[in-house]
C-alpha positions in Angstrom: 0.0 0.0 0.0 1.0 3.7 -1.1 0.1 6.6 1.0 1.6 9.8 2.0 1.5 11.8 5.1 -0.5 14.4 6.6 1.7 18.0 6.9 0.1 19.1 9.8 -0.4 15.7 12.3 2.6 13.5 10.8 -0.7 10.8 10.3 0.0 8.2 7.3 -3.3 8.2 5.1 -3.2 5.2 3.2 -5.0 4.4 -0.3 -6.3 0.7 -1.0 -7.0 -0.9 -4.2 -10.6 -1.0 -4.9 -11.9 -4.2 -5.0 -13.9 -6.1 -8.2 -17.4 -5.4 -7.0 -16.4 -1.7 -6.5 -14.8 -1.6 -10.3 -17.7 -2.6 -11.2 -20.1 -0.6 -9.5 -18.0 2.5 -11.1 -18.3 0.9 -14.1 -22.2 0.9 -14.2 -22.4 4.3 -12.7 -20.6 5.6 -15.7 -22.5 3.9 -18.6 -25.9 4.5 -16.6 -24.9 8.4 -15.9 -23.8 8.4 -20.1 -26.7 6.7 -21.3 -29.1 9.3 -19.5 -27.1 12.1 -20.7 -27.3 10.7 -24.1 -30.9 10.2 -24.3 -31.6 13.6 -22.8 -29.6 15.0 -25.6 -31.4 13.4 -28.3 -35.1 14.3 -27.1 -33.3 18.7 -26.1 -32.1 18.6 -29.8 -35.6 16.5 -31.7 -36.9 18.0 -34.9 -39.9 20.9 -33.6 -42.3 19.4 -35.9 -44.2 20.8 -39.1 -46.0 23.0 -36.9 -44.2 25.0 -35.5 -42.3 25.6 -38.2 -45.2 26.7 -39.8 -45.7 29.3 -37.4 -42.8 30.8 -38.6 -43.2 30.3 -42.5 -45.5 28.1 -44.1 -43.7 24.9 -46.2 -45.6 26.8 -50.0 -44.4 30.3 -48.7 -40.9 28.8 -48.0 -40.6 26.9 -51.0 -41.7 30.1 -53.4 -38.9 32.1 -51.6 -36.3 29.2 -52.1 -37.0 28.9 -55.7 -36.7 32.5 -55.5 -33.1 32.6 -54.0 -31.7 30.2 -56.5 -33.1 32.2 -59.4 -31.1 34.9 -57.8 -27.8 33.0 -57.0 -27.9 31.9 -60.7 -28.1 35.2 -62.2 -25.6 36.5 -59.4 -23.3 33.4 -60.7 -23.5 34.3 -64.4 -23.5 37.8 -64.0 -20.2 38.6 -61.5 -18.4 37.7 -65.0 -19.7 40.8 -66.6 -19.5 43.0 -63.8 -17.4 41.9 -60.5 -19.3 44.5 -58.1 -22.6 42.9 -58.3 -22.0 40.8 -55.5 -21.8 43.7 -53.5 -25.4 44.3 -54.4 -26.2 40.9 -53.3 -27.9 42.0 -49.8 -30.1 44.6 -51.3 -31.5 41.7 -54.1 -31.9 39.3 -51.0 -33.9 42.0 -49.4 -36.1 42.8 -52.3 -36.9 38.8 -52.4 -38.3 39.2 -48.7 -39.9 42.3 -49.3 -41.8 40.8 -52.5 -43.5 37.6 -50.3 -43.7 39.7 -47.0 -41.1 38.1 -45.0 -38.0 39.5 -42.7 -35.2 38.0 -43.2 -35.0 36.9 -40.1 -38.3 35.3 -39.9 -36.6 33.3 -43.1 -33.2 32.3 -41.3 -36.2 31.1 -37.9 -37.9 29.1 -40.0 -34.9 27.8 -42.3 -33.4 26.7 -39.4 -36.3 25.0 -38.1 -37.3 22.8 -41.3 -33.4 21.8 -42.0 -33.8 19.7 -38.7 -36.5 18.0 -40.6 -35.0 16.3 -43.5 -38.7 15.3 -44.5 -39.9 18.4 -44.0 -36.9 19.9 -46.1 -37.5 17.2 -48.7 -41.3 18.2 -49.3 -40.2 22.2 -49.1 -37.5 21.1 -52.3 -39.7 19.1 -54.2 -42.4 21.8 -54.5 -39.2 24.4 -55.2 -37.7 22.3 -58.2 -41.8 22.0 -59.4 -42.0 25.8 -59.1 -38.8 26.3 -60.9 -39.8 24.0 -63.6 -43.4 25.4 -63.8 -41.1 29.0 -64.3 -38.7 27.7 -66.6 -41.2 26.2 -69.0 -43.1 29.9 -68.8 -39.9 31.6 -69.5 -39.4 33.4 -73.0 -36.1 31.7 -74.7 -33.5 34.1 -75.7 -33.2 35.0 -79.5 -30.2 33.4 -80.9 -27.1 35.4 -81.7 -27.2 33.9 -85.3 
């Protein structure tokens, strides 16, 4: 046995081993104390639910405003090549998106957040954004060829 001795009252204190049923008693402390821990974290950080993300936007309003956004990233995309400032400009398009369906941008970023801890939530919201840009695209003029 190891032990060391008290400064004050020149006592020995002395450590013992523990012993197998003490081991293991430590042992199921730990994995019970990390199981509860680990099942309180997965039912803090659930998925809210369809509802109250529709408080904050509903799923056909998110979807529109999606659609919207990657119209806008696209024309960002192709036309930074013609002029490299437009970027800058990017906040004040983003904001005329929100102003046009009557959201703030924050209520967007809310409710954004909410439905991407959905993934079937997020899948339904993307499904009726790639039909609303395909309904757009087949309603858009085509360019006249530069022949």
């Amino acid at each position: 046995m190891t032990g060391f001795y008290n400064r004050d009252s020149r006592e020995k204190w002395t450590f013992s081993r523990p012993n197998v049923m003490e081991k293991q008693m430590l042992i199921r402390i730990v994995w019970i104390v990390s199981l509860v821990s680990l099942l309180a974290a997965c039912t803090f950080f659930r998925a809210p639910g369809r509802d109250d993300c529709d408080k904050i936007l509903g799923r056909d309003q998110m979807a529109a405003i999606l659609a919207d956004i990657y119209v806008l990233e696209a024309f960002l995309l192709e036309y930074q090549h013609v002029n490299r400032k437009v970027r800058d400009s990017a906040r004040y398009y983003y904001g005329g998106i929100f102003y046009s369906h009557g959201v703030d941008a924050l209520d967007f970023e809310a409710a954004l957040d909410c439905y991407l801890l959905d993934a079937g939530e997020m899948d339904l919201i993307h499904e009726k954004m790639l039909n609303r840009l395909s309904v757009m695209e087949s309603e858009a003029e085509p360019l006249p060829s530069g022949r």
